[in-house]
N, C-alpha and C positions, 0 to 999 in steps of 0.2 A: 422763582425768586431765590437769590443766594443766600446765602443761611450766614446768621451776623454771631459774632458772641461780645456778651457784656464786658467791659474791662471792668467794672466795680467786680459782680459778681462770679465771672466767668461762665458762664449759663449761656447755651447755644440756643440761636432760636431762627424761626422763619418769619415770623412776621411782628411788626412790634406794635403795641395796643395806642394811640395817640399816640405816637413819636417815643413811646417810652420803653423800657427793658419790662418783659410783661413778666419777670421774675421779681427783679428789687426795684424797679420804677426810676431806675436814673434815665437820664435823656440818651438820645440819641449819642450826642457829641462822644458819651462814651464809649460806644461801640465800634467797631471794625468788621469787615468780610475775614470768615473766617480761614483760615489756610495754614496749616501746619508745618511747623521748622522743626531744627533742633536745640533751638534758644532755651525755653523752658529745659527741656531733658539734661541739658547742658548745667542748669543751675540747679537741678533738682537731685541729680543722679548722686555727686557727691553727701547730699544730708542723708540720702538713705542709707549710702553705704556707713556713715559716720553713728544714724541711728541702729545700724544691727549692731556695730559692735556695743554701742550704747546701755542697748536693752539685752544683751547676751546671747543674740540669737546668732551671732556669725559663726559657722561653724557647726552646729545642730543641724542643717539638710546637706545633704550631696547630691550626689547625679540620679539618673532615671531611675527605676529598679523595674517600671510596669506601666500599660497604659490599660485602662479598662474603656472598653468597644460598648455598650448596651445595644441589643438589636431586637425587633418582634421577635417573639417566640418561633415564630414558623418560618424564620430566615437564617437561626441562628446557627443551623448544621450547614445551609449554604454560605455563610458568612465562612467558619471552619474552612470547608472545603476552597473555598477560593482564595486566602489566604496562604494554604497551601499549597495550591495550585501557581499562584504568581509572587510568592515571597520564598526566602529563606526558612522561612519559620519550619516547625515540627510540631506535632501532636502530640504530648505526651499524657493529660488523661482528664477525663470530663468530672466534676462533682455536683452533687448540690447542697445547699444548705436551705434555714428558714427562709432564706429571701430571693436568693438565686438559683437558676441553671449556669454552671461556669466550666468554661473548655480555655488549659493555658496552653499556650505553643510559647515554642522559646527558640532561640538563636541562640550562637554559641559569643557570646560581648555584646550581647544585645538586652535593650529591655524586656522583660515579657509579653504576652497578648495573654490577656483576658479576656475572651468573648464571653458576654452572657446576657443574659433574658432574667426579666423579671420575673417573680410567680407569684404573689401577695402583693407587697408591697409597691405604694403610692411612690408615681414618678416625680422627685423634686426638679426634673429637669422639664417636665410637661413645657412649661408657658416658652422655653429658648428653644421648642421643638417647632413651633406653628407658626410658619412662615411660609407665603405658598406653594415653594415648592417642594418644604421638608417636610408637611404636616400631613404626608400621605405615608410617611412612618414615624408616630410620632415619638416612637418609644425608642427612635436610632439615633444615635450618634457616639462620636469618641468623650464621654465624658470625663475622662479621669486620668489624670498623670500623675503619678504616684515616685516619690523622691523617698530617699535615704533619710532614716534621722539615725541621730547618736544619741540624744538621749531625749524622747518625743512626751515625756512629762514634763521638764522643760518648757519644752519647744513653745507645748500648749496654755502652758501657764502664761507665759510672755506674751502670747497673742492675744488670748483673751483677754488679758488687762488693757490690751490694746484694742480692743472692738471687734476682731476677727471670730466670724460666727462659725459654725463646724454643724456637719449633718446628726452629728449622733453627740447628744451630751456630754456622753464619759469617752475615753478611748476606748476601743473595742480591742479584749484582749484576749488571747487564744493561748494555746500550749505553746507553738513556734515563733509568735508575732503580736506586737502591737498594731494598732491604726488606728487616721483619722484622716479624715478628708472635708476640705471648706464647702460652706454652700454655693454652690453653682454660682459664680461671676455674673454681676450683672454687667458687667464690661464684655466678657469673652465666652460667658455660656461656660464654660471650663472649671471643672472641680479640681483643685490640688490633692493629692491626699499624702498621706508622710507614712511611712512602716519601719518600726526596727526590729528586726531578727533577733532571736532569742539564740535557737540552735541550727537550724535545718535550713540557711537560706533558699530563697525561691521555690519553699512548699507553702504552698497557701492551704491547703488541708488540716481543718481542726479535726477533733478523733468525735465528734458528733454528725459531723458532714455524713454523705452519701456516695461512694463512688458510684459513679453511672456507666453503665454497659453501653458504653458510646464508643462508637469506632470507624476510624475515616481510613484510607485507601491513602499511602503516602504516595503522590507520583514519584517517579522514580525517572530522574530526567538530570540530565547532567547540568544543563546549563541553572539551574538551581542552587547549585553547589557556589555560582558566583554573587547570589545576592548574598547579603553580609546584617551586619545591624544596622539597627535604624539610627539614621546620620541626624536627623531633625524633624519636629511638625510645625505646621506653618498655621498657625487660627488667624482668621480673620478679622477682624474689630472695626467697627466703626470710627471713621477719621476725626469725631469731636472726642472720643474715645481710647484716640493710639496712646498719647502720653500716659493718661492717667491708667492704662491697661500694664506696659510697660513697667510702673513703678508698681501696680499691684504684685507682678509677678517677682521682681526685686525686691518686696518685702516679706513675701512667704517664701523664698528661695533665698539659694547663694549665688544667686546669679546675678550677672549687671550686664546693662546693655552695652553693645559692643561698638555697630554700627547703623548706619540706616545706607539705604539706594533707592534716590528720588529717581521714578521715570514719571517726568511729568506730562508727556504725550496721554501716559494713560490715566492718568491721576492715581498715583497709584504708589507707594513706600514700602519698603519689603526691609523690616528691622529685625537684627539679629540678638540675641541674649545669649552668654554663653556662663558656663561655668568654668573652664577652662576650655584649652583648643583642641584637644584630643575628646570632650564628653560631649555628649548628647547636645543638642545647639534647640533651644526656642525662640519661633521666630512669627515675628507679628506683623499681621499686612494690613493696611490700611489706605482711603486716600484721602491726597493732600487736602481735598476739601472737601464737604460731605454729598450724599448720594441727593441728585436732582431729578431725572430721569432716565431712563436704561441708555438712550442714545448719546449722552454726553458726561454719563457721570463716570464712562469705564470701567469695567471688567471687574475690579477689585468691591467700590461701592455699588454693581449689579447684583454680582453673588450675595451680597449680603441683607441685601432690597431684598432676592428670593430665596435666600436661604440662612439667613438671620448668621448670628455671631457663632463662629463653631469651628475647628479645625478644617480645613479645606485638606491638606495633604499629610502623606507621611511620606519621607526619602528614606531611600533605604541606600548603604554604601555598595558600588556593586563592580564586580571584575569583569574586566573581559567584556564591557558593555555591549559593543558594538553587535559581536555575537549574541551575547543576552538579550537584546533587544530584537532580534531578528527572529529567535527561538522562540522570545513569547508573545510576537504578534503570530506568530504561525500556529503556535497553538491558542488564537483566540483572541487575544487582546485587544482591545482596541486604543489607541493613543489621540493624545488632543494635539501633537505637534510628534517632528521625527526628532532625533538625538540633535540638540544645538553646544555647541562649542567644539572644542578641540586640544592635541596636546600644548600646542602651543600659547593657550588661552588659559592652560590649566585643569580644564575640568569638563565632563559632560555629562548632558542633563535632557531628559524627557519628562513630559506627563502621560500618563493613562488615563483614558475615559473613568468619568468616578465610576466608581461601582454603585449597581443597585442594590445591593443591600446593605449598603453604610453610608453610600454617599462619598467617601475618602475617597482622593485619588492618592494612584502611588504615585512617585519620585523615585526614577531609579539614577544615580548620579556616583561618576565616578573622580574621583582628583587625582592627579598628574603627578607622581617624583615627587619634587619639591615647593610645589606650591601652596603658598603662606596664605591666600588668601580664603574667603569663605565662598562667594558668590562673585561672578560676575556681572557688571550692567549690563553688557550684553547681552548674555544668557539670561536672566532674569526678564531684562523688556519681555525676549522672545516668549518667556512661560506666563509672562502676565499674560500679554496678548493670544497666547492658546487658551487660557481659561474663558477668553467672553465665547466658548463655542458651547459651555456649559448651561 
C-alpha cells in the first residue's frame, strides 16, 4: 500500500483508520501520495538561514574538524588497521579515558578519525543500532561529526532556548578543548558535536587520560600517498524524513543546502549541503517516496529497511585514481562497481565493498581541472545502483 501524508498535519502514514488521518482525524480529501520535491526546501531554506542570523548563531560553527567511528571492542584494532590499510589516514597514538578506548589517525587537510570502543558507559546510540542487518554490531557505527565553534558557550545557550537537547548537561571541558555533541537524531541516527580549541589544536588528550601502548604496522605503499581528505559523508534518511533531516542539519550547522539529483528509476535523491565549495560537503540520501518492499522500493530505501538511518559512505579526495584503484583491489579490496566517469565528465568515482567492521563504504573520487560542479547524474545513478549489491 503507498504511504499517504496528511496535508492538515503533515504526518505520514500507511493505512488510514475509517477514511480518516489516524493522527489528527481529518478526512481523507486531505491527504495525498506521498512523493518528495524541492518545493517545501525551497520555502523553508530561506527562514532558516534568516533565523541563524536571527538568533546569533551564524557564524559560531565552521567546517569538520573530526568524525568519531564507535566500534565493538574486539574490532577496534582491526577497524585502525584497515583504515590504514585503504585511506590516507596515519596513526598517531591510542588513549583512554573514563569512558573510552580512542585511536586518532589524521590526514594532512583532512578531518580526524576517532576510532573507539566503549568501556562503561551506556550506548545512546543502542535503539538506531538494531536494524537486521546492523544489530550484529550493535555498538558500530560512524556516530559523530564534530564542527568548529568560535565561541560554543554561546552556541549552547542559543540552542537550548531553542529545544536542542545535548548528551552531556554542561559542556565537557578539558585543559586544550571544549565540547558538546546533540543527542543522536531521530531523523539521521547522527550526533553533531561542536569543539573549540583552547591551545593545541587537534590534541584531544586531557592530562588525566591514559596513553596506551598501542601500535599498528604503518603500510608503506606508495599508491597511499594519493588518497587525500575526506571530500564528503553520505547518511541516509528516510524519504518522509529528507526535508526535515536537511533543515535539521542547517540549523545546528553553517551549512545550507545546495542541490538535490532526482534519479527516479531508482527512487532514489542524493542532496548536497555545503558550507562553502572548497570544505567538507554533507550529503543526504534519501527516496522519492518511502520504503515499500526491497523489490520495488530501490536501493536507497533497501539500505535503510536493513540497515536503519546511519552514514552509508565516506569519499575521500584521491590522485592518480585510476592507478589507486588498481593498487587496492590488488591488495584486497573489494569494490561494489569499477571507476565510473571520466575527464571529460569532470570527475571519477567508485565504491568499496562496506567494510565488516563499520559497515562504511569508502568513496574514492577524484575532480578534473576545472570542474564547478559537485556530482554527476550519471555517476551518481551508476553508485546508487552499485549499493542494491549491499
Amino acid at each position: 500500500m503507498a504511504k499517504a501524508i496528511c496535508k492538515t498535519c503533515k504526518m505520514v502514514y500507511e493505512t488510514a483508520k475509517k477514511g480518516k488521518c489516524p493522527f489528527c482525524d481529518s478526512g481523507l480529501k486531505h491527504a495525498f501520495e506521498f512523493k518528495n520535491s524541492d518545493a517545501y526546501l525551497k520555502k523553508k531554506i530561506p527562514r532558516v538561514l534568516e533565523q541563524r542570523k536571527k538568533t546569533g548563531l551564524e557564524g559560531l560553527v565552521g567546517g569538520l574538524e573530526a568524525v568519531i567511528i564507535n566500534t565493538e571492542p574486539n574490532r577496534q584494532k582491526s577497524t585502525v588497521n584497515e583504515l590504514l590499510r585503504f585511506t590516507g589516514l596515519e596513526f598517531y597514538h591510542a588513549f583512554q579515558d573514563s569512558d573510552f578506548k580512542t585511536c586518532v589517525l589524521k590526514s594532512r587537510g583532512s578531518a580526524d578519525f576517532l576510532v573507539r570502543s566503549r568501556i562503561h558507559q551506556a550506548n545512546p546510540f543502542l535503539k538506531v543500532n538494531r536494524f537486521p542487518k546492523s544489530k550484529i554490531l550493535p555498538n558500530t557505527r560512524l556516530e559523530t561529526l564534530v564542527f568548529a565553534a568560535t565561541d560554543l558557550e554561546k552556541y549552547v545557550s542559543i540552542q537550548k532556548s531553542g529545544g536542542i537537547k545535548f548528551l552531556t548537561k554542561d559542556i565537557i571541558k578539558t585543559s586544550n578543548y571544549s565540547f558538546i555533541q546533540t543527542n543522536p537524531s531521530a531523523l539521521t541516527g547522527n550526533s553533531i558535536g561542536f569543539i573549540q580549541w583552547k591551545k593545541d589544536k587537534g590534541n584531544y588528550i586531557d592530562s588525566p587520560d591514559k596513553i596506551l601502548d598501542w601500535h599498528f604496522d604503518q603500510p608503506k605503499k606508495p599508491h597511499l600517498k594519493n588518497i587525500g581528505f575526506l571530500d564528503h559523508a553520505a547518511t541516509r534518511v528516510e524519504a518522509e524524513d529528507r526535508d526535515a533531516a536537511i533543515i535539521e542539519f542547517m540549523e545546528l550547522t553553517s551549512y545550507s543546502f545546495d542541490f538535490a539529483i532526482y534519479v527516479k528509476p531508482l527512487n532514489s535523491i542524493t542532496n548536497v549541503a555545503r558550507l562553502t565549495a572548497s570544505d567538507f560537503a554533507m550529503v543526504f540520501t534519501s527516496g522519492i517516496s518511502p520504503y515499500l518492499n526491497d523489490k520495488s522500493s530501490g536501493p536507497t530505501e533497501k539500505f535503510l529497511h536493513h540497515y536503519g538511518r546511519r552514514v552509508h559512505h565516506l569519499a575521500f579526495r584521491t590522485k592518480h585514481i585510476e592507478d589507486t584503484f588498481t593498487a587496492i583491489k590488488k591488495d584486497g579490496m573489494g569494490f561494489l562497481i569499477e571507476l565510473v566517469g571520466s575527464p571529460a565528465e569532470g570527475l571519477k568515482q567508485t565504491f568499496t565493498q562496506p567494510s565488516k567492521n563499520t559497515f562504511l563504504v569508502n568513496e574514492y573520487i577524484h575532480r578534473y581541472g576545472s570542474f564547478d560542479g559537485f556530482f554527476t547524474k550519471s555517476n551518481v545513478t551508476l553508485l546508487t545502483a552499485a549499493t542494491d549489491k549491499q
